[in-house]
N, C-alpha and C positions, 0 to 999 in steps of 0.2 A: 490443527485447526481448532476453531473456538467450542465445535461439538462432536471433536473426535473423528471425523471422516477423515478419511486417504484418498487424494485425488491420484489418478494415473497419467499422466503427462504426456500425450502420443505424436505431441509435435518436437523437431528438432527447433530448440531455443535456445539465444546467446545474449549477448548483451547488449549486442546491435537487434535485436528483435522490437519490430514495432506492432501494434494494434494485440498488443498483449494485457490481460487482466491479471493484476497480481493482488497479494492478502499480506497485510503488515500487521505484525503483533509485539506492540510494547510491554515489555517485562518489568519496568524497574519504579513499578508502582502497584501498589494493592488492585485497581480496577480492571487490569490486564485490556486493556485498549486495542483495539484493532480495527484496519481501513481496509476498504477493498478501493483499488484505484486503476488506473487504466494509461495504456500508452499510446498516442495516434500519434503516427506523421511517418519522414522516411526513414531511414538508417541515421541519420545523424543525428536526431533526437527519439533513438529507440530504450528501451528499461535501461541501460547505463545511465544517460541523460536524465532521465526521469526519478533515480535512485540516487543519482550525485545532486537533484536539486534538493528531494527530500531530507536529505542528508543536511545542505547548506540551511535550508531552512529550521531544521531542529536546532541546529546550532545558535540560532537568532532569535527565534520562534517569529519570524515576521513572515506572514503567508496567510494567503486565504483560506487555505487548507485545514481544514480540524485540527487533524494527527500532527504535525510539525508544532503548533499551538502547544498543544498536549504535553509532547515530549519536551520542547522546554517552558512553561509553566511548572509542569509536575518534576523533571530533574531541577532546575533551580528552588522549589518550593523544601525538596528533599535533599537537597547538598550534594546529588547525584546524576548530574548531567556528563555522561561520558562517551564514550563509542563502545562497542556499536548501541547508537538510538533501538533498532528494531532488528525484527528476525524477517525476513523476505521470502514468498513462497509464489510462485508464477502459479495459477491457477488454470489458463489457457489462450491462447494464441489463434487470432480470426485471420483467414486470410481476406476479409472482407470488413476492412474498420468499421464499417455504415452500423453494426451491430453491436457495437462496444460497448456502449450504454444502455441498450437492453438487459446485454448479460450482467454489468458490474448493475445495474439496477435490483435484476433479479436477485444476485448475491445479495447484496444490502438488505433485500426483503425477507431475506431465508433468515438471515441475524448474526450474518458472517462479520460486519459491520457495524461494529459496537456506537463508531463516535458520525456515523450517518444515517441514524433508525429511522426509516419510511415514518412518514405524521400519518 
C-alpha cells in the first residue's frame, strides 16, 4: 500500500467477484501512481472483466480513466511500456453494490489514490 498498511481480506474473492474495490500501483515511473477503482454488475463483468479492460486500455491509453492515460503516456514517454502495466490488490468486496462509491470515495480521500485526489 501507498502508506504501508496490510489490509486482511475476510471475504472469499475470484475473478468472477463483483461490487469489489481494488488499489492499482504503477511502478515503472518515478511518481509511483496509484488508483482505487471499483467493480459493479453481475458475474460476467466481475474484477477479470474490469482488469482485462484496464489492461486493453493501458495498452492504447485511450479511456477515460486517469490510470490507463497514465500508464501509456508515461511507458511511451520512457521507452517502457510493457506487461505487466500494474500490481493489483482487491481491498474489499460489498455484498451490497449500493456502497461502492462511498467506500472507493473514502479510499481516495485517505490518499490511497494518487491520480484521483479529492479538490
Amino acid at each position: 500500500m501507498s502508506n504501508g498498511l496490510t489490509w486482511e481480506i475476510r471475504s472469499y474473492i475470484t475473478c468472477r467477484s463483483c461490487n469489489v474495490v481494488y488499489y492499482l500501483k504503477y511502478n515503472m515511473c518515478d511518481q509511483k501512481e496509484t488508483y482505487i477503482g471499483k467493480t459493479i454488475g453481475d458475474n460476467t463483468s466481475g474484477f477479470k472483466s474490469r482488469m482485462n479492460q484496464h489492461i486493453s486500455e493501458c495498452r492504447t491509453g485511450i479511456s477515460s480513466c486517469h490510470f490507463p492515460r497514465h500508464v501509456f503516456e508515461c511507458g511511451m514517454k520512457n521507452n517502457n511500456l510493457k506487461e505487466p502495466f500494474f500490481e493489483v490488490n482487491i481491498m474489499l468486496m460489498l455484498k451490497d453494490g449500493g456502497r461502492l462509491e462511498t467506500f472507493e470515495r473514502h479510499l481516495q480521500q485517505k490518499g490511497y489514490d494518487t491520480l484521483n485526489r479529492p479538490k
